[in-house]
C-alpha angles and dihedrals in degrees: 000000000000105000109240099243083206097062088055120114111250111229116242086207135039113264118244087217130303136098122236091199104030100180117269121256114237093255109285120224112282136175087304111017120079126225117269091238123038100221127148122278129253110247142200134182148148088227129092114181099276094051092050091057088040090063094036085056094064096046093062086045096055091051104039097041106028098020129186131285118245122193101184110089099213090050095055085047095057098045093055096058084047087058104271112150130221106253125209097286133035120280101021129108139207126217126216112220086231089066094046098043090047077047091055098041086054106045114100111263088208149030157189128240108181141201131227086244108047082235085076114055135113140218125198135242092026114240084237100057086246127136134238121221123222132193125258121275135208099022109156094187130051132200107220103235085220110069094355087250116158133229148159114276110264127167090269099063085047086058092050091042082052089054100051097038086054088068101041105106096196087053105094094175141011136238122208118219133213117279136201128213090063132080103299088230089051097055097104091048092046110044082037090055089046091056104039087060091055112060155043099218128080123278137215116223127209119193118210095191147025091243093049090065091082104048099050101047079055086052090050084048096053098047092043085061093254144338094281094045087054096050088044087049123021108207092158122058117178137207129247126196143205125219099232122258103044101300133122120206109209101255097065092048085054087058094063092045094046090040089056090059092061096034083238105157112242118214100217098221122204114193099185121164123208115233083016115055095353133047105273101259136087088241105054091036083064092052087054092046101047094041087054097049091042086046094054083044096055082044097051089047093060098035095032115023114204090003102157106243123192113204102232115184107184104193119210116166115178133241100250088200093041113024089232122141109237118190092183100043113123095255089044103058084045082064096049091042092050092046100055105037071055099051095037108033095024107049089008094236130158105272137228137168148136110286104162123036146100150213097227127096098226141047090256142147080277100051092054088049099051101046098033079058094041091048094051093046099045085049103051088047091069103260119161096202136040125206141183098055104163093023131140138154090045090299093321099107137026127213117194084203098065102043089067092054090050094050084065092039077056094048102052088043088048082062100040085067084063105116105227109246112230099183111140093254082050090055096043075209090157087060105044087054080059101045106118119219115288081020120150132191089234096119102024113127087225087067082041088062107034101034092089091050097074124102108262107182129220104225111007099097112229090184136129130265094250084048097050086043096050082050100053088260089287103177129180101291084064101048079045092053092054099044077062095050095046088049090046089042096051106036108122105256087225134062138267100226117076116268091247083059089040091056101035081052085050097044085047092054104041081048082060102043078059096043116044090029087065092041094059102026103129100005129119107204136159098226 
């Protein structure tokens, strides 16, 4: 609503510059909300159109000469009636580029993630070529948006993660991380069930082990109102790896087989590293990325068919002089940059990458720098999806704090792919030919009727120095800090989901802990 100018405090002393009611932009498009108006998006890539075959071409000839290795036997059944050929070890299969590119012609082009409410739910890609953000998966540690303490991840900081993700208008779906004080092989079942009671928004699952697999598709199940309310409408997706390079464990290539069954989209999710699992630059670590994902693709088409994939490209490149794995290093966000201009532009799949994140452990000067660069970056390049909001030390902690402040890094980039109009109403040009010397647009009726379409941000500050000292020089990680706090404050103690739901999702996963500990005490197993 307009701001009264009458009710506004009068200065005893003359402001430097700075406004403390700037006037209030008419709301901009957020995970849920369209643009106003449906224009093309602003792009970016390394690639032209010969460079962009070129790679393609060495995707297909990485499948279809060298293959992937498969190590489920009905999988790799199955995918030798469909045409797969035997490669030159065992295990090992080779993919004809008639059978990925009849993979890649049938793949959905787009999908559905649904909420638990039908307001929010998502459609990618976004009929205004816009992206969605999602929160950061996998952290094992967490930085208390109180006093900035860190700890490791436990399923009170999820619920906290739940609360604030549940008020951040540019996160269209939630991860869950990995948390500790439960059995170590339950994690995923645990830290999943605490969400997904927890919102209304759609949420990404990640199974640990292959015997997870089963217990949490019954947990997705329970909170979507029943098997057929799931299928009818998907409010769960789940990630899929590959085992770089250019290998599946079998419990990934069971996702895509138990995920058929319930029509859940699978984002097919490729963690190279470059100078690790991958040759050491962007380039190649783009080849390795985008053959895993069309391999689990061509995979997903004979085990799964019409089984929604999301082309996920996750891009590490390690620290030659450290070992660290770095996801916003240069060479890194080339990468990021390569892989998805490839899988989206190239093979005109569904896209999904990191776009915030950083390698350093705080939310520091650093931090800012890097996402606010990878997002940009990730965007421009054409991906659907976003991922890593709340993320430092390269996915290992999560910070509430920041993911608000990444939620408004995401809003001002989901503006700059606006596409400026230059119609002649967009330019005013009749006027400015008109303006007399000494002139101003003030009170033109073309700045009336623009003026409440700029980006105005939540928590970035845009005040003047009297007024930030006047403040105590509070600044934007502190209102961010408090966004978290209230959310935190005011989420509800209890549950969404019904107590009958509640208790039949406890006895489940106490069924689990049982279960699968006793599966794996004493074992030592890749899985």
């Amino acid at each position: 609503m307009p701001v009264d100018q009458n009710t506004s405090p009068t200065p005893k002393t003359r402001k430097r510059r700075g406004r403390k009611s700037p006037p209030v932009s008419r709301a901009s498009a957020d995970a849920f909300s369209l643009e106003h108006t449906i224009g093309p998006r602003a792009g970016f890539g390394f690639l032209d159109s010969d460079r962009m075959e070129t790679l393609k071409e060495r995707v297909l000839d990485l499948l279809s000469e060298y293959g992937v290795m498969i190590v489920h036997p009905l999988a790799r059944e199955t995918l030798v009636k469909a045409g797969a050929l035997e490669g030159r070890e065992a295990g090992r299969l080779r993919m004809p580029r008639e059978m990925v590119q009849e993979a890649l012609a049938a793949t959905p082009k787009s999908c559905r993630l649904a909420g638990k409410d039908r307001s929010f739910d998502l459609t990618v890609p976004r009929m205004d070529q816009g992206f969605i953000l999602r929160t950061g998966t996998g952290a094992h540690g967490y930085v208390d948006p109180r006093d900035a303490s860190y700890r490791n991840m436990d399923l009170t900081a999820v619920k906290e993660i739940t609360a604030v993700a549940n008020t951040l208008n540019q996160v269209g779906f939630i991860a869950h991380p990995f948390v500790h004080g439960v059995p170590e092989v339950t994690a995923d079942i645990h830290s999943y069930a605490t969400i997904t009671a927890r919102t209304q928004k759609h949420v990404w699952m990640q199974p640990y082990q292959k015997e997870n697999i089963d217990y949490l598709l019954k947990i997705a199940a329970i909170a979507a109102g029943g098997e057929e309310a799931l299928r009818a409408n998907p409010s769960t997706s789940t990630i899929t790896c590959s085992f770089s390079p250019l290998e599946f464990k079998y419990m990934d290539t069971e996702v895509i087989i138990a995920c058929g069954k319930y029509g859940l989209p699978v984002h097919a999710c490729s963690l190279p590293s470059a100078g690790g699992t991958a040759p050491l630059s962007p380039a190649a670590l783009a080849i390795v990325a985008v053959a895993e994902v069309v391999g689990m693709i061509t995979m997903a088409h004979v085990l799964s068919p019409g089984l929604p994939i999301i082309a996920t490209p996750l891009m590490i490149a390690l620290d030659m002089l450290t070992g660290s794995a770095l996801q916003s290093s240069v060479e890194a966000m080339q990468a990021a940059s390569l892989s998805i201009q490839l899988v989206k532009h190239g093979f005109g799949l569904m896209a999904h990458t990191y776009g915030s994140g950083s390698d350093t452990p705080d939310s520091d000067h650093q931090s800012m720098a890097e996402r606010a660069m990878l997002m940009q970056t990730a965007a421009l390049s054409g991906a659907d999806i976003l991922g890593g909001i709340g993320q430092l030390e390269c996915a290992a902690v999560f910070c509430p704090v920041q993911a608000v402040l990444d939620n408004e890094i995401g809003a001002m980039a989901r503006r700059l792919l606006r596409v400026p109009d230059i119609s002649d109403a967009a330019l005013n040009f009749d006027e400015m030919l008109k303006v007399p010397v000494g002139g101003h647009f003030l009170d033109s009726d073309h700045t009336v009727l623009g003026c409440r379409e700029q980006f105005t941000p939540e928590v970035f500050q845009r005040i003047g120095r009297d007024d930030y000292e006047a403040g105590d020089r509070k600044a934007a990680f502190e209102f961010a800090r408090d966004k978290a706090l209230s959310a935190i404050e005011k989420a509800p103690e209890a549950p969404l989901l019904s107590r009958d739901q509640m208790t039949e999702i406890s006895e489940l996963t106490q069924m689990a802990d049982k279960h699968i500990v006793e599966v794996y005490s004493g074992k030592v197993e890749t899985i």
